[in-house]
N, C-alpha and C positions, 0 to 999 in steps of 0.2 A: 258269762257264768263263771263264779270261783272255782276252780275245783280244789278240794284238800289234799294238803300236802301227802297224807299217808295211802291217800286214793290214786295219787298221780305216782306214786316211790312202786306200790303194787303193780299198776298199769305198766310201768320201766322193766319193771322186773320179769312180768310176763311178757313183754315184746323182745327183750333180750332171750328169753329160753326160745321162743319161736322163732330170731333170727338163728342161733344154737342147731335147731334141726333142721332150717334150712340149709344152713353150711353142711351140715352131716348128710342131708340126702344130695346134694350138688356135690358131692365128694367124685362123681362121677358124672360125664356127661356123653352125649352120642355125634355118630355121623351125622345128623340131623343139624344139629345144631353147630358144630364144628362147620360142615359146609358156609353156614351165613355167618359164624365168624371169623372165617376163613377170609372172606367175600369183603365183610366191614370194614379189619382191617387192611387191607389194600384201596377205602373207601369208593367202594364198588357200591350203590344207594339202590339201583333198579336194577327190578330182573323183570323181560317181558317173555310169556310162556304160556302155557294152557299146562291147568293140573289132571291128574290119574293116576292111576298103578305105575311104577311106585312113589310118586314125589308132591303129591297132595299135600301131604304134611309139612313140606321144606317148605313150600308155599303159603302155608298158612302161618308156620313159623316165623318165617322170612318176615312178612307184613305185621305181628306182633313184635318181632327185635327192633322194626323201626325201617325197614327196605319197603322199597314200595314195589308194587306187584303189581302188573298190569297186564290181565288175563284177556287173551286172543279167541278167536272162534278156530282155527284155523294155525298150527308150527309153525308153517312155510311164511305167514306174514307176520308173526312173534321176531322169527329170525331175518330178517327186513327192519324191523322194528331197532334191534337189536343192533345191527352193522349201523345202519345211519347214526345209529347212537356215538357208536365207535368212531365213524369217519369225524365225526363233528367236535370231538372231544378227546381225541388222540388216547380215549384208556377203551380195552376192549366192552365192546355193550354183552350183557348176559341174556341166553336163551333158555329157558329151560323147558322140557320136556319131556313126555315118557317115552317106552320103551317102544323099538319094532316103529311100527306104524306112523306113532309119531317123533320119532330118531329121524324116519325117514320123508317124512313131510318136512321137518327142519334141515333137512342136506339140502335142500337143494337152494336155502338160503344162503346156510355154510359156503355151498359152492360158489356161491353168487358174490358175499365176501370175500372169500381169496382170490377168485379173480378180477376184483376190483379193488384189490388189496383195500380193505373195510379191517378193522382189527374185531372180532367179535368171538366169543368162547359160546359153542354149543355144549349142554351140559343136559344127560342124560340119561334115566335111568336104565335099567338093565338088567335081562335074565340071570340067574346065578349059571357062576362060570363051568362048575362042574357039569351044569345038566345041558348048556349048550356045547361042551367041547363032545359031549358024549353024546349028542343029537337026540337027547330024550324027548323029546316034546315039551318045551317047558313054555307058559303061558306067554306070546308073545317075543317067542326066542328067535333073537336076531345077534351073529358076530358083526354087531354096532362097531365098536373098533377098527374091523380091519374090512369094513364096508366105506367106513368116513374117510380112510387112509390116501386115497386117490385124490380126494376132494379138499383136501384141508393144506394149512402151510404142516400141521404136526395133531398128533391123537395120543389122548396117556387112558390108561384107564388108571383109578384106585380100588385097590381090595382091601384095604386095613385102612383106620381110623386115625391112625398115625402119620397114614401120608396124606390127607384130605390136604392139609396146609404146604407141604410139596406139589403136588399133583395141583393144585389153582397157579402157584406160584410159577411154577412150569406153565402153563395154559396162557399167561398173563404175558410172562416174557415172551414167548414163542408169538402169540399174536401181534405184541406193537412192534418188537424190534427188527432191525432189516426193512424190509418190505412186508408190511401190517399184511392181515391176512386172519382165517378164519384157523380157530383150534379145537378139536373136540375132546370131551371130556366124558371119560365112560364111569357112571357111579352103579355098580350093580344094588339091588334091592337090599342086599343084607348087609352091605356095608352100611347105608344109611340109620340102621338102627343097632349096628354095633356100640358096645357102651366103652368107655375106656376112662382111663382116671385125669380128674377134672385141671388140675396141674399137669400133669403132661402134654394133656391133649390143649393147653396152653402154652406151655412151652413150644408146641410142632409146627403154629403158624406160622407163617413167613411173611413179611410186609416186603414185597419187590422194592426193592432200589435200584433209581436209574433204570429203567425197564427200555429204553431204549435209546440207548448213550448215546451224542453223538459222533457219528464219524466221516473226519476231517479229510477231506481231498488231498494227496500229492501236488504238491506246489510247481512241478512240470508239467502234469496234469493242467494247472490254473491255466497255467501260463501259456503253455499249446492252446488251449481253448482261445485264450485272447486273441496271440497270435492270428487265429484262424477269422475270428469276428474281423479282426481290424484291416486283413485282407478282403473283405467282401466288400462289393459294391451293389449288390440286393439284400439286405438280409432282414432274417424277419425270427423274432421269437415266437415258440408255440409253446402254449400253456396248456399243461392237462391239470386233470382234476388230483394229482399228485402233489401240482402248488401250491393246489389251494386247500390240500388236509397239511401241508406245512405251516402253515400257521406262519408263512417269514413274511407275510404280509408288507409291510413295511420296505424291508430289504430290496425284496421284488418289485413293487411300485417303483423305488430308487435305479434301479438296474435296467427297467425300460425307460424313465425317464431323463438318466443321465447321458445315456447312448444313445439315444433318440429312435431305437426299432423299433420299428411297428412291430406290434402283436394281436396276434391270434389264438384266441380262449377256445379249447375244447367248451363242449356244454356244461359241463361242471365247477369250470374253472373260471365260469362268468362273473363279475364279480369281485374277482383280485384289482382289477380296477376296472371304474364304472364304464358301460357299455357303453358310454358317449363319449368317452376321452380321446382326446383326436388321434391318438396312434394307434388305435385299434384299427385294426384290418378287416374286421369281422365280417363288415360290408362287402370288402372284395375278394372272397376267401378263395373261391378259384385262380385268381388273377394272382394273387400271391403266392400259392404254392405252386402255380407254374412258371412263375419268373425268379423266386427267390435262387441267390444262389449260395447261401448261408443259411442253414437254419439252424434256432439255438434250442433244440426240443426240454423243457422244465417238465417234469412229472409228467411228461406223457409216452407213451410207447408208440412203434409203429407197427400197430397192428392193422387190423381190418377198419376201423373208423380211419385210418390215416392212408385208407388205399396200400400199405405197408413198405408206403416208402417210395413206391416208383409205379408205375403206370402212368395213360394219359392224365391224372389227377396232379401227379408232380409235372408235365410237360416236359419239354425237352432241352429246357435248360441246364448246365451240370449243375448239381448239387455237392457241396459239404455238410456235412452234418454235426454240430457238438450237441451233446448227448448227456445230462447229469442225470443220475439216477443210482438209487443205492447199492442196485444190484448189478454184478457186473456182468454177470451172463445174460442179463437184457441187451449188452451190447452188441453192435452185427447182425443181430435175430434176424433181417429181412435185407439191409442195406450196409454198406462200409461206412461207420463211424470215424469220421476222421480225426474226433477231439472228444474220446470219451473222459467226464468228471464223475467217479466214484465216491459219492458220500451222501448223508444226508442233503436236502436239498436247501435245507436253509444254513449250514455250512458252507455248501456251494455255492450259492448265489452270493453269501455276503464274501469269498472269496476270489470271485471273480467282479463284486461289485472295488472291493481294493485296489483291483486292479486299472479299474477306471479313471482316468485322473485326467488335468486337462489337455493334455495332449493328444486324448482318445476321438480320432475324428468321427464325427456326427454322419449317417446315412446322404445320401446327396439329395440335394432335391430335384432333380428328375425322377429317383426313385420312388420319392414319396410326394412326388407329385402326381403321377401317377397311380400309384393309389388312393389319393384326395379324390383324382377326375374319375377314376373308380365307381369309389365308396359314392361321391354323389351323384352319379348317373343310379348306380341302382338303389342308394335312397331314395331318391325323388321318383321310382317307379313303384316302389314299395309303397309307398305316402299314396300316390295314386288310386293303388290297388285298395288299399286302407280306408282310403275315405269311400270307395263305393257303400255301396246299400243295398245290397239285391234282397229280395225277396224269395223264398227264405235266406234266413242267412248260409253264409257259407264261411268254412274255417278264418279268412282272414277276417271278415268284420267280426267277429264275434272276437276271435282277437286282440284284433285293433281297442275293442272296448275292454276289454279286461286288463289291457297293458295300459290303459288310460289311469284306469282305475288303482293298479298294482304300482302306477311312477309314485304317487302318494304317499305310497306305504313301504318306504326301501327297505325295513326290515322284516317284511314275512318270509317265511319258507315258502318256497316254492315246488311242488311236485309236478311233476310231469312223467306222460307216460300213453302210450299209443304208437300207430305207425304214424298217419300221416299229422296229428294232432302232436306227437314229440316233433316231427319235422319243421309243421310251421311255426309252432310256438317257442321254440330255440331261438328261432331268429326275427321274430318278431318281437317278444317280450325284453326289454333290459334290463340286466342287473345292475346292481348299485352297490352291493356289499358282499364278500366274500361268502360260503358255505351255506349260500341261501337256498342253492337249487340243486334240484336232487332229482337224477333220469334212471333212464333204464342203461348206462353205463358202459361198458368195457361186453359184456355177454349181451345187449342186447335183449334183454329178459323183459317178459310183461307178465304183470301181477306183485309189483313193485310197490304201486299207488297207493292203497289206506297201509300197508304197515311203515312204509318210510315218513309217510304222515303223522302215523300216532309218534312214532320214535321224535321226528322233529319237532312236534309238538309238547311232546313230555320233557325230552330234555334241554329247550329253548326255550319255553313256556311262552313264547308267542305263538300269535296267529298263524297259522296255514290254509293256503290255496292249493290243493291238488287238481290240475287240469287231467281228466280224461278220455280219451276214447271210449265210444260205449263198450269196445270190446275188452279192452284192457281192465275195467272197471269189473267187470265180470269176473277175473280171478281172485278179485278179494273184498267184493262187493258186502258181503257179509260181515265184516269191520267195521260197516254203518253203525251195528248192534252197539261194538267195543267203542267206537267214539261217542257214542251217546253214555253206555254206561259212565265213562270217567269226565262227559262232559268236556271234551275237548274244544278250542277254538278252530275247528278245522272245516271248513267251506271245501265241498268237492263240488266240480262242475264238469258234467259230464255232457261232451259233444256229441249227441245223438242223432246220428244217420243211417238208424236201421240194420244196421249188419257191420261184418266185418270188414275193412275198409272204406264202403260204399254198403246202402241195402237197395240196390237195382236190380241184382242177379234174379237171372229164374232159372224155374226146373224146366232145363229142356224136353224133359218126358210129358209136358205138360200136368205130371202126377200131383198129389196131394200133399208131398213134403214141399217143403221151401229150398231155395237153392243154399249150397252148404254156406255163402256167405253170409246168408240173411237173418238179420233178427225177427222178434212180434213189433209190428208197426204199430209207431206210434205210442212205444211203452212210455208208462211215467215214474222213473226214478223216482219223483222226489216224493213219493206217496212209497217210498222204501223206508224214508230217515222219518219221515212222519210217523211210521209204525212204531220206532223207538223214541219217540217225544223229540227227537229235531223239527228241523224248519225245512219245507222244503218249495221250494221256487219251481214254477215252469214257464220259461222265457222263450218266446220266439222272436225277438226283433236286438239288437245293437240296445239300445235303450232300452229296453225291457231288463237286460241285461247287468248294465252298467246299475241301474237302480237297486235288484238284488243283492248282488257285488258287493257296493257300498254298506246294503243294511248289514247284510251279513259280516262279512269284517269287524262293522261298530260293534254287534251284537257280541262277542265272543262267544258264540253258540253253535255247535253242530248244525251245519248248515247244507245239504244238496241242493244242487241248480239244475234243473234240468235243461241244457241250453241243447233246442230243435235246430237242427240243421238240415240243408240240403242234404237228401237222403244219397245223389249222385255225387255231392263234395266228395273227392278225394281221389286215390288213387291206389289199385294196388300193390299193398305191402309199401306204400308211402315210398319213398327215395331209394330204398331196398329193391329194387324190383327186379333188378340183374340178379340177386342173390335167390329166386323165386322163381326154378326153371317151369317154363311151363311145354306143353305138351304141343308137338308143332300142327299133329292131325287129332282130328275127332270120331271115336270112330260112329258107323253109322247103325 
């Protein structure tokens, strides 16, 4: 259709006067809105959270500026959601939630982030300051702030609208730099709809730069380190899950395979190279850390997973230890560091990979023949186990099939999480590509599983496998809802043996409760996911299994497996069990 000219000059004329009062009313704009352009420019795209009083609106906002939102049943698995986001992509993941209740449902993900140094910003709404300093009773009144203080690497609150763009900018830095970690972020109610003028509160933002520079080793430092490798005649690299949110990928591959050390991957650190490369020690992982007599620890601590340093777990061989790590008060925490490298780790590596040249003699082979005769004694016992078939299944065939199934697919995420189901499936599954897998970590926490899922699912936009315990599965079970709504590619398969650990246990009162470890026998998970329009599978055999598996994956569709197990498989508190005192008499 033509239109005429003096029809289309009028139409000009009045969409010019209506852009006119739009500029005139946008003369001003709010906390509301500052917060997610706060957030944009620093190209921060996701916030995962549960909305309320008071941040409903940021939320609805958020998802019209162009952020995607992706709403939780449940804080505590938003901020799960959140950190994995962060571990995987080195900028902090956002949390968002209300006030009191759920401030404090989200700490304890907080928590879980900084002690696995995860870089993530919880971000929170908040009583007004006056009524909680004065203990008025104010709806939901909690000192948020100096509650998160213990838990975090740092906490800001903002009161004015001027500092939203400081106060993120702070939160942003303080999480990745150093040793990455959780930050809190207190927004009270009335600042979110404080108004302020539109230009200004433009000019206040802040776009981090360099948010976490790197920092370079002392070259004494390098060089002692060398020094000490080049003296060993057992030595063995340990890889934690520190090298492999370094991202030096490459570097590191280089540095075990110039020097020829066997390495040994923490469970998160599986991956940095694939789980079949023949210097992997993984197979002989006792034999190694009680014979090495050098070890070169990469992003990992000695803490409680590493025995922390000395007991029968290291044996009675002397130990040296070099030790790279950002932080320098990580050094000595348990054991004498003999060769500590301070600096970022992919600094470190590529300056001690410099240092390699051909002169740098290779491990002997007695050393590493011995762990060859090792690794395949207890592979070939493993294969054994592996190929059985009992009836019901029991953790390793079921396993065995799903790792079958998962060599195929080297780029899915991987979740894990349970006692004795994270136990076997560590070392029975392989990786093949870095930041695929994702545990219960550094704290040993369960209720990990669907929020580390949606997080790796949303921000890799592949597929996900979460292997769990049925009991594990129970803390965030509820997330079936949240991955159905967004339609996730996310397959959960839950290892079902009636209880916690095992469901054998009875009441010895012969009474009508159940004993404290047991579940309802016989439950069917996957008539859970079914309820929110997923798929859901209930498998009792290896091959039952493996066929679910497959569809599921192909499908990209919210998927639960119910995989039945031997209800007696297991053990309790899985490999933990020294940590789990129990009571020597009963009384009568």
């Amino acid at each position: 259709m033509t239109v005429p000219v003096g029809k289309a000059e009028n139409e000009t004329l009045e969409e010019n006067s209506r852009h006119a009062n739009i500029v005139s009313e946008a003369a001003t704009t709010d906390g509301f809105h500052l917060v997610i352009d706060a957030l944009k420019a620093n190209d921060i795209d996701t916030i995962f959270g549960l909305v309320g009083i008071p941040i409903t609106d940021l939320a609805r906002l958020a998802q019209a500026e162009g952020l995607r939102f992706i709403g939780f049943r449940h804080e505590q698995h938003a901020g799960h959601a959140a950190a994995i986001a962060g571990y995987m992509t080195q900028k902090p993941g956002i949390c968002l939630t209300v006030s009191a209740p759920g401030f404090l449902n989200g700490l304890t993900a907080l928590a879980n982030a900084t002690t696995n140094c995860f870089p993530m910003i919880l971000i929170s709404g908040s009583s007004e300051r006056e009524i909680v300093d004065l203990q008025q009773g104010d709806y939901e009144e909690m000192d948020q702030l100096n509650a998160a203080k213990p838990y975090c690497k740092a906490a800001y609150r903002v009161l004015h609208a001027e500092d939203i763009g400081v106060g993120l900018a702070r939160a942003i830095r303080a999480a990745v730099s150093g040793r990455p970690g959780g930050v809190y972020l207190d927004l009270p109610a009335k600042l979110l709809s404080q108004t302020i003028d539109a230009q200004k509160a433009k000019d206040s933002l802040i776009r981090v730069i360099d948010a976490a520079p790197r920092q370079i080793p002392a070259q004494d430092a390098v060089q002692r380190a060398l020094d000490v490798i080049k003296g060993a005649k057992r030595p063995l690299i340990l890889l934690g899950k520190g090298a492999s949110y370094a991202q030096a990928d490459e570097d590191i591959r280089a540095l075990v395979e110039k020097t020829g050390i066997p390495y040994l991957p923490m469970s998160m650190a599986k991956g940095l190279l694939p789980d079949t490369h023949e210097q992997s020690a993984a197979a002989a992982r006792s034999f190694v850390l009680q014979e090495a007599d050098v070890v070169v620890l990469i992003g990992a601590r000695l803490n409680w997973l590493l025995a922390h340093g000395k007991g029968k777990t290291w044996g009675a061989a002397p130990k040296k230890f070099v030790q790279i790590d950002i932080s320098p008060t990580e050094i000595d925490s348990n054991v004498a560091i003999a060769a500590p490298v301070i600096g970022d780790i992919g600094s470190c590596v590529k300056a001690l990979l410099a240092g390699v040249d051909a002169n740098f003699g290779k491990p002997s082979a007695e050393w590493t023949g011995a762990i060859a005769e090792r690794k395949n004694k207890n592979l070939t016992k493993m294969a054994a186990t592996l190929a059985q078939n009992p009836s019901p299944m029991n953790f390793h065939s079921a396993l065995g099939a799903i790792r079958d199934v998962l060599k195929k697919h080297p780029d899915i995420n991987l979740v894990n999480e349970g006692a004795n189901t994270l136990d076997y499936a560590r070392s029975i599954i392989d990786q093949y590509q870095p930041r695929k897998r994702f545990d219960s970590g550094t704290w040993g926490v369960m209720g990990i599983g669907m929020g580390f899922a949606i997080g790796a699912a949303v921000t890799s936009g592949l597929p996900v496998v979460a292997i769990e315990g049925d009991s594990a599965f129970g803390f965030s079970g509820m997330e079936l809802e949240t991955i159905c709504r967004y339609d996730l590619p996310i397959t959960t398969i839950i290892f079902n043996n009636n209880g916690v650990y095992r469901g054998t246990d009875v009441n010895p009162t012969g009474g009508k409760d159940v004993a404290p470890t047991v579940f309802v026998k016989g439950a069917r998970y996957d008539k859970m996911i079914e309820a929110f329009g997923g798929i859901g599978y209930n498998v009792t055999t290896p091959a039952e299994l493996t066929k679910a598996l497959e569809e599921a994956i192909a499908s990209r569709k919210p998927v639960l497996i119910n995989a039945v197990i031997d209800e007696s498989a297991g053990t309790e508190s899985g490999r933990l069990t020294n940590l789990n005192p129990q009571s020597a008499a009963m009384k009568k």
